[in-house]
C-alpha positions as CSV (number, residue, x, y, z in Angstrom):
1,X,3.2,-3.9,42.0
2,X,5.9,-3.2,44.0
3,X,8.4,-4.2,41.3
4,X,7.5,-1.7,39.7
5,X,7.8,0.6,42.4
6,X,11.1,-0.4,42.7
7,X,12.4,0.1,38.8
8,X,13.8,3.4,37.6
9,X,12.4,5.1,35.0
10,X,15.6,4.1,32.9
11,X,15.1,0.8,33.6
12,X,11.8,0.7,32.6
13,X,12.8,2.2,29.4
14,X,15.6,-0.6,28.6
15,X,12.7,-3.1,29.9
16,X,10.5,-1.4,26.8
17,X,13.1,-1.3,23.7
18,X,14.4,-5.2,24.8
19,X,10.9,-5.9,24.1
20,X,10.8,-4.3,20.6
21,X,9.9,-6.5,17.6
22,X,13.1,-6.1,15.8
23,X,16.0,-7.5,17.7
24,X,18.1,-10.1,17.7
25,X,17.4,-12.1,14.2
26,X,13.7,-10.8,13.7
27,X,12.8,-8.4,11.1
28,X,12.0,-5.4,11.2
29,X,8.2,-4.3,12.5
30,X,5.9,-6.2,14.2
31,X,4.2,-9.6,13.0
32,X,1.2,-7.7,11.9
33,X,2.5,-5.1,9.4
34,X,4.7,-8.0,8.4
35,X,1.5,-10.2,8.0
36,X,0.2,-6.9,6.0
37,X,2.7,-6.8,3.8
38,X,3.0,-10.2,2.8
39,X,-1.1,-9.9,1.9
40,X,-0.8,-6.5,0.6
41,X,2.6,-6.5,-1.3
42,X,3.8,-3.8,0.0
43,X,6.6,-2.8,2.6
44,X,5.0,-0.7,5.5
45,X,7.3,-2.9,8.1
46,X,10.4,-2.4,6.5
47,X,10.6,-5.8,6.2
48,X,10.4,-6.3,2.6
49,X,12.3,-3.7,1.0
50,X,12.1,-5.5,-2.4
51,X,8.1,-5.3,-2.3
52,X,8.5,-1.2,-2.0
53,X,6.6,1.0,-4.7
54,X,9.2,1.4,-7.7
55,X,11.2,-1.6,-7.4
56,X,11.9,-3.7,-10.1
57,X,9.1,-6.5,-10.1
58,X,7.3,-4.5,-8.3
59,X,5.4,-1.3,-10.1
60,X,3.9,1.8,-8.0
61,X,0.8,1.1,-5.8
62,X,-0.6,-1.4,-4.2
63,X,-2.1,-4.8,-5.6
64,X,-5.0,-3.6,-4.8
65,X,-4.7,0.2,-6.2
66,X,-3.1,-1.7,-9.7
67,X,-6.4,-4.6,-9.2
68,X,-8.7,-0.9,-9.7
69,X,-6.8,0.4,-12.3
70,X,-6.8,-2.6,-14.5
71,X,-10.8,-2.7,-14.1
72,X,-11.8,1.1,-14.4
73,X,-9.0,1.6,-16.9
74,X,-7.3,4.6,-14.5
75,X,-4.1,5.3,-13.0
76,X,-4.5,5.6,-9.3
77,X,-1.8,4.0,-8.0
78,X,0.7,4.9,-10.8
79,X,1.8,1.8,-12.8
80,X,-0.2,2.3,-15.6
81,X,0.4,5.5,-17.3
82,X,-0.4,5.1,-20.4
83,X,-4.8,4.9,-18.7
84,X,-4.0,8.7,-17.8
85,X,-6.6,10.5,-18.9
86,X,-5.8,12.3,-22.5
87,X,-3.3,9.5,-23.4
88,X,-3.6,8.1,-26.8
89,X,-5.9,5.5,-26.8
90,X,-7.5,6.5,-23.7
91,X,-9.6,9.8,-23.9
92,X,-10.6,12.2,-20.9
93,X,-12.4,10.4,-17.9
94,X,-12.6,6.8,-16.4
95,X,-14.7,3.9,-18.3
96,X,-16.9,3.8,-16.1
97,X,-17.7,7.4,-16.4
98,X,-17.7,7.2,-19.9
99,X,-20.0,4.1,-20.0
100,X,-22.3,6.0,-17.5
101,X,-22.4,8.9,-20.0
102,X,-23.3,6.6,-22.6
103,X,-26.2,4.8,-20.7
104,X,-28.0,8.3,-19.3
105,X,-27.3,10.0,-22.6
106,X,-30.5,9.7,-25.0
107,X,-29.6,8.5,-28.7
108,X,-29.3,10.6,-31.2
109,X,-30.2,9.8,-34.9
């Protein structure tokens, strides 16, 4: 306690960035964004700039925002235009709202 006492301000400051997570050979961010990003694909450290949305290999979104898009047949995260609603091939809404339209509509003859 009295160490502490005894520190300046300054000093206590230099104490806080020489404890930072991204000196001296180790990336940038802390172990758990890095963990994150390795799991997630994406680049919230700043670790992975090649794993950033838009770079090539590497479409907009995240694995998990393309992983919905694929199954709802949308374009949340952006790397899938051509689901946009009103695209050719694609018409206005999600399938899932169209399949719910087609269940809770009655037939017609």
């Amino acid at each position: 306690m009295t160490l502490l006492r005894n520190l300046t301000p300054s000093a206590l400051l230099l104490g806080t960035v020489a404890c930072t997570d991204s000196g001296g050979g180790n990336p940038p961010g802390t172990a758990g964004t890095r963990a994150l990003d390795r799991a997630a694909g994406t680049n919230t450290s700043g670790a992975y700039p090649a794993q950033s949305d838009g770079m090539p290999g590497n479409p907009p979104g995240v694995a998990s925002s393309r992983a919905l898009d694929r199954a709802a047949g949308t374009n949340t995260s952006g790397a899938y235009p051509a689901q946009s609603d009103g695209m050719p091939g694609n018409p206005p809404g999600t399938g899932a709202s169209r399949a719910l339209n087609r269940a809770t509509t009655p037939a017609t003859r």
